[in-house]
Each structure stands twice: as C-alpha cells, then as structure tokens.
C-alpha positions, -999 to 999 in steps of 0.1 A, spaced: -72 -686 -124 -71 -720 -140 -58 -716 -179 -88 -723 -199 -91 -757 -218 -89 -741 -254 -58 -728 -251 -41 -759 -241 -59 -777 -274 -49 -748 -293 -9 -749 -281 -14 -791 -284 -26 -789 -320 1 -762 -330 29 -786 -315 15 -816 -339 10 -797 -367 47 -786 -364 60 -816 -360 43 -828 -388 48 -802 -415 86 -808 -407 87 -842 -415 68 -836 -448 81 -809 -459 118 -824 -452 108 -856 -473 95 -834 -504 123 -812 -501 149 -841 -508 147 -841 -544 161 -804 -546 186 -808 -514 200 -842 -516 219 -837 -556 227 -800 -567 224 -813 -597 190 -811 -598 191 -772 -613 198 -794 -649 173 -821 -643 136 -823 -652 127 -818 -618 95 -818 -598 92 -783 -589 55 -793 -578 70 -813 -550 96 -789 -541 70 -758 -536 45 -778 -519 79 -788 -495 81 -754 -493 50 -742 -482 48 -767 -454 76 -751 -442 63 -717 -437 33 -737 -420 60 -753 -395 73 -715 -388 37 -701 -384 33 -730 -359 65 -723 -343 53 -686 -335 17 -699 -327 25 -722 -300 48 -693 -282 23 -669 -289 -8 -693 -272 6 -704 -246 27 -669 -240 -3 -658 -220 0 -691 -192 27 -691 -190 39 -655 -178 23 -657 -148 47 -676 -136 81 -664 -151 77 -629 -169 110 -626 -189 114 -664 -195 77 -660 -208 93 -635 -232 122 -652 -240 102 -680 -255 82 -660 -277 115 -647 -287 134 -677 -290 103 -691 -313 106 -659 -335 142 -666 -342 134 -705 -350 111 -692 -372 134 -666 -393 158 -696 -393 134 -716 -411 123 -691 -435 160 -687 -444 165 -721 -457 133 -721 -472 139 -694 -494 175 -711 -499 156 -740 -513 130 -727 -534 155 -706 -552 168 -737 -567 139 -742 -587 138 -707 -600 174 -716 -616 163 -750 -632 129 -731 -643 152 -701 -658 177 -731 -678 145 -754 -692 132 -722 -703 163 -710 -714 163 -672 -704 188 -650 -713 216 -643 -692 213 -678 -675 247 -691 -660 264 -723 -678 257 -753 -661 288 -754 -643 282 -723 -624 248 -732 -617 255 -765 -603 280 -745 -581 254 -720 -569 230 -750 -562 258 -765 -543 258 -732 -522 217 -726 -515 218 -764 -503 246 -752 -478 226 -727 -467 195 -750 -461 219 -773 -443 235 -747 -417 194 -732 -412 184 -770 -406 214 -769 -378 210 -735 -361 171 -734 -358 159 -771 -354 189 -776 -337 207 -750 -318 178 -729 -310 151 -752 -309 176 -768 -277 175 -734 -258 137 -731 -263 128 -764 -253 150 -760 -219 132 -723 -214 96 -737 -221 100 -771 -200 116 -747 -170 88 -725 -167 59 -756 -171 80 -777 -143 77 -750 -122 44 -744 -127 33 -781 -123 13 -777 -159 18 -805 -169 29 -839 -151 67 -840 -147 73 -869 -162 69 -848 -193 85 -820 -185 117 -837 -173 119 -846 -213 124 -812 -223 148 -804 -195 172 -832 -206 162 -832 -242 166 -794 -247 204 -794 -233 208 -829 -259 202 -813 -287 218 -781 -283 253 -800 -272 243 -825 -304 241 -794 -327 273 -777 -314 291 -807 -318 283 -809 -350 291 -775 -359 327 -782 -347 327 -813 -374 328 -842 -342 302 -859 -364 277 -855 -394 244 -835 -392 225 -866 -404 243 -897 -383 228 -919 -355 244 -900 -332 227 -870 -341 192 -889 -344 196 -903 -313 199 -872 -295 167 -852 -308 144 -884 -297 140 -867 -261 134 -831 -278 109 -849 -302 92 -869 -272 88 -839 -253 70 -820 -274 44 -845 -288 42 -857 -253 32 -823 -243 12 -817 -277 -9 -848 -267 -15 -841 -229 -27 -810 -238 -52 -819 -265 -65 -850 -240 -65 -833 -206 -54 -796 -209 -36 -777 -181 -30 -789 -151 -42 -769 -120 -9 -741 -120 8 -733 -86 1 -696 -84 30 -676 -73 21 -651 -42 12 -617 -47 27 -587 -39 7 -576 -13 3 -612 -1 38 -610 6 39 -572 24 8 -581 45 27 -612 55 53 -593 67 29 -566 85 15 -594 102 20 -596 141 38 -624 157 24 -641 186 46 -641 214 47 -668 235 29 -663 275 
C-alpha cells in the first residue's frame, strides 16, 4: 500500500519547521551564550526565552518527524524503523538539556537586578554562567552533531532502500550523516573548533538532505515503495514445483 500523501506533507513540514526554529532560536540565544557576562548586564531576557521556546519547538519537531514517518517506514526495516524514533528521542533530550542550561542564565541576572537574598557575588556568578554556556556548547555537539549524524545515516538507509524518495536525495544523507558524525568526533578530541569552516562545511550535506527531503515531500510525496515479500510469498515459493525438463 502506497504511503498516503499527508503523511509525507506532514514529515516535510516537521523537517522545515526544525530547521528553522534552530536557526532562530540559535540567533536569539547569542546574547546569553556568546559573553557569560551577561548574568550582570541589563539583558534581554525577552529574546533569550523566546530563543528558548523555539527550541523546545525544534525538539517537538525532532520527535514528530520520527514519529510520522515511523509508520512508512517500518515496513521496510522494523528495528531500524525503531532505531530512528529512538535516535530522535535522544536528539531531543539533548536539546532540552542545553535549553534549560540556557534559560537558567537568565534566572541568575533576574535574581542580581532584583537583588534577592542569598544571590552569589558577581564573580561566582559569572563563573557559573561560564559553566551553563559549557553545557549548551557540549548539547549543541552531542545532539545536532553526534547524534543527529547516526540518525540521518539510519533514516537515509531505510528510504534508499525503499526507493521513497529519488536517490539523488538520499545519497545526501548517506554521505552527509557519516560527515557530520566524524566532524563532531573530531571536534570533541580538540582537532578543531565547534564553530570553524571546517566544521560548517561539513553539516552542508546533513542540512541539504534534509530540506531536500522536507521539500520533495511537501511537492510530490512518497514515492511508489518497493514492498518487501511476504512470508508466505516466500514459503509458497519454495512449495512451488519445478518443471523438469522433457
């Protein structure tokens, strides 16, 4: 049976807005993340929190499009099926980490302008800040870097073998997915920063992959999927009687 036409709109649309609430939410963010000294400043706290909520709608999408297109693509490969909606999961707790990292920062520089009781000197709190941006840092490697790579590989396997989507896409996520997940371990071990051209370079394919996929599906939806054989296909095939020649 032919995937129906909604759900490929639905796991498009999820894949864009994704893509787009990490961007945003990244570029509101920077006034928090980019100088810990921002727990003494005046601040824009309005900016930070709406940085934050577009994160938690990029980890809602992260779980949506596993969870929409989990039903497709099962069919086809059962555990890698579940591995995705796994592997999304864990993005998504990632995420939520260094959101909560961030958005603690501005409950510090609320607590000093307010000037409750029991607040740290601004030493100390410049020192935590330093700390909760560390943490946003290592979440922005490990999920959209390390674990986004092994769930763009699992997702593009399963739709390449399925013929989903044209290959031309899919061969984007098989080399992109790899990339980024060598990218990401690499800088782990310190070969070069997080934010360098280096590492830029190397999440293009992972980024083309997805909005390539994101916009096939909105535009054309699935492709006719190569149904695997049944079970009893297969027995019956094998009860069959060969011909022998005369």
């Amino acid at each position: 049976m032919k995937p129906s036409r909604g759900n490929a709109v639905v796991v498009g649309a999820f894949f864009v807005l994704a893509a787009v609430a990490a961007v945003a939410g990244l570029v509101l963010y920077q006034p928090a993340l980019s100088d810990p000294g921002y727990v003494l400043s005046a601040g824009v706290d309005t900016q930070v929190l709406l940085g934050g909520f577009l994160e938690v709608v990029l980890a809602v999408s992260c779980i949506g499009t596993a969870v929409t297109i989990y039903p497709v693509i099962r069919r086809h490969a059962p555990a890698a099926s579940i591995a995705y909606v796994a592997g999304r999961l864990l993005e998504a707790a990632v995420i939520c980490v260094g959101i909560v990292a961030t958005l603690a920062l501005v409950t510090l520089r609320q607590e000093r302008a307010a000037g409750v009781e029991g607040t740290a000197d601004d030493g100390a709190l410049v020192a935590v800040a330093h700390g909760l941006v560390a943490v946003h840092d290592w979440t922005f490697l490990l999920g959209p870097g390390l674990v986004i790579g092994l769930n763009t590989l699992v997702l593009a396997a399963v739709v390449h073998r399925a013929r989903l989507v044209p290959r031309a896409i899919t061969v984007l996520g098989l080399v992109g997915g790899p990339l980024v997940f060598l990218s990401s371990t690499l800088v782990l071990f310190g070969a070069y920063a997080q934010v360098s051209p280096v590492a830029m370079a190397a999440a293009i394919p992972v980024t083309a992959w997805e909005m390539s996929l994101a916009v096939y599906l909105i535009v054309k939806g699935y492709r006719t999927p190569v149904q695997p054989p049944a079970a009893s296909d297969v027995v019956d095939a094998g009860r069959r009687p060969v011909a022998l020649p005369a």
